[in-house]
C-alpha positions in Angstrom: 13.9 4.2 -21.6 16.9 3.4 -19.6 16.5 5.2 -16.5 18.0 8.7 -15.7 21.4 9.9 -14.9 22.9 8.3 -11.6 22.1 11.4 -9.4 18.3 11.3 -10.4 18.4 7.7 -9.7 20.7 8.3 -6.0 18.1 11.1 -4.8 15.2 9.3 -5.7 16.2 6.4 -3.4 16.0 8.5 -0.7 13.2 10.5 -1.6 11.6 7.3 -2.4 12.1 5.7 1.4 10.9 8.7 3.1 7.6 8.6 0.8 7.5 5.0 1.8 8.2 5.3 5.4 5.7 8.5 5.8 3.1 6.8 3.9 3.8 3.6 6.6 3.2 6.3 9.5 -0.1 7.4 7.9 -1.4 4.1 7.5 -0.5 3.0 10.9 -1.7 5.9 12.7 -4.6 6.3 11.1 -7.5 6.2 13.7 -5.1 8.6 15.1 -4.4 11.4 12.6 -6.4 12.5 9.6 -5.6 9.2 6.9 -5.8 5.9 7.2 -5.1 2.8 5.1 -6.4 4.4 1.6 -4.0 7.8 1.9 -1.0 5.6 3.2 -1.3 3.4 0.4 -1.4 5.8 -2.1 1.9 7.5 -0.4 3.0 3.7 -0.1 2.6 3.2 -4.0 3.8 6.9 -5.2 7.3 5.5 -3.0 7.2 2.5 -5.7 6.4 4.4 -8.6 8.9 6.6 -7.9 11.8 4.2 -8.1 10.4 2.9 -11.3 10.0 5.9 -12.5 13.5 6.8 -12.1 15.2 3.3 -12.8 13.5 2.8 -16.3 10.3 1.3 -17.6 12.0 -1.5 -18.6 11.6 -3.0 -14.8 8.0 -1.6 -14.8 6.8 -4.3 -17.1 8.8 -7.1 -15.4 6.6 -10.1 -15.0 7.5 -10.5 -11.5 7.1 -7.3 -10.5 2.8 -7.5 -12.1 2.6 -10.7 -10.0 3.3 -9.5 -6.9 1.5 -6.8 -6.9 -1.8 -9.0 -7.9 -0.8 -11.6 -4.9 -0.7 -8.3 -2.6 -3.9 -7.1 -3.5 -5.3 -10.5 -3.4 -4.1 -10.7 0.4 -5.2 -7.4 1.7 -8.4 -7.5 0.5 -8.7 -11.4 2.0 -7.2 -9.6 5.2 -9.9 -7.4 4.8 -12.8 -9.5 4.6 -11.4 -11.5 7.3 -11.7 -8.6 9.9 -15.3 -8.4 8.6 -16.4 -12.1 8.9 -14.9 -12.1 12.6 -17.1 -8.9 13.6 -20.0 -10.5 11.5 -19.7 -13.7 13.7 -19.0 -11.6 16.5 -22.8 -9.9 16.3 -22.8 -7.4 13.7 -20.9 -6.5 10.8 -17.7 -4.7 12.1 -19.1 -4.1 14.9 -17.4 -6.7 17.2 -13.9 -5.8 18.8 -11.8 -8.5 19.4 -9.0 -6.5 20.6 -8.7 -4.6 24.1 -9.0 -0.8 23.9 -6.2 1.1 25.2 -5.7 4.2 26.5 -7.0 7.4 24.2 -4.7 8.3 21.7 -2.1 5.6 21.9 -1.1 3.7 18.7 -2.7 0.4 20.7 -6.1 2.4 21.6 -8.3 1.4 18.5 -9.0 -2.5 18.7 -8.9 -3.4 15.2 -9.1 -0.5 13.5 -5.6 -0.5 12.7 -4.9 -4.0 11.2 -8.4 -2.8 8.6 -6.0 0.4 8.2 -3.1 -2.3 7.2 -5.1 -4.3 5.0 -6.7 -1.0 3.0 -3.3 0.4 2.7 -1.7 -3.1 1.3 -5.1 -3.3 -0.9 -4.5 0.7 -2.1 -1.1 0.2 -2.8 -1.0 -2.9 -4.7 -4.1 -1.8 -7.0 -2.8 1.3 -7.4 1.0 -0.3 -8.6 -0.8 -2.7 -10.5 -2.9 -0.2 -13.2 0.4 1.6 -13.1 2.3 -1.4 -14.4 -0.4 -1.9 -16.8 -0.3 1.6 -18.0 3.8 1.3 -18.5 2.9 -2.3 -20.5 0.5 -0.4 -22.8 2.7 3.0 -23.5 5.6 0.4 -24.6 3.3 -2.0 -26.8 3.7 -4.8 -24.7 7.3 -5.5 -24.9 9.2 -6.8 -22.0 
């Protein structure tokens, strides 16, 4: 498939950033708001589906494309565990804050609950890109 017409593909781009940049909001916000890191990265990877979706499937099979997305899964979980090891070494397992509290209900109020948020949402979004990828690689046989 070569993609769809040039308005599809024009719309998309935009529809596609906002996706992205409210699924960036959710992620970042959430031990503010209802979400977190797994609903921002799915938003995060619907954004990127999108625009494959609309541009073709020949760049969904694109062998760069599957590597990234298995380095970025690779780092947010090791971001992940990080976080844990520190609060393990700290006392107890995620239990140790290294990061001041703020003031309630400020973005910087939550210690590290928002870089877990970041790493979950990089995690989410790169797993989630990936089995798409792989899905596209098996509906076309394999051809790239």
């Amino acid at each position: 498939m070569q993609g769809m017409t040039p308005i599809v593909k024009t719309v998309t781009g935009g529809m596609a950033g906002m996706t992205f940049l409210y699924g960036t909001y959710i992620v970042l916000h959430g031990h503010l708001t209802p979400g977190g890191g797994f609903a921002g990265g799915v938003m995060v990877c619907a954004a990127f589906i999108l625009i494959v979706l609309a541009r073709g499937s020949e760049e969904a099979v694109s062998e760069s494309k599957k590597w990234r997305s298995s380095v970025a899964e690779s780092l947010g979980i090791f971001a992940f565990w990080i976080l844990a090891m520190i609060g393990l070494i700290g006392g107890a397992f995620f239990f140790y804050n290294f990061l001041t509290k703020g003031k309630p209900f400020h973005l910087l109020s939550a210690g590290f609950m928002p870089l877990s948020n970041i790493a979950i949402g990089l995690e989410v979004a790169s797993a989630l890109f990936a089995v798409f990828i792989t899905l596209a690689v098996l509906k076309t046989g394999g051809k790239e």
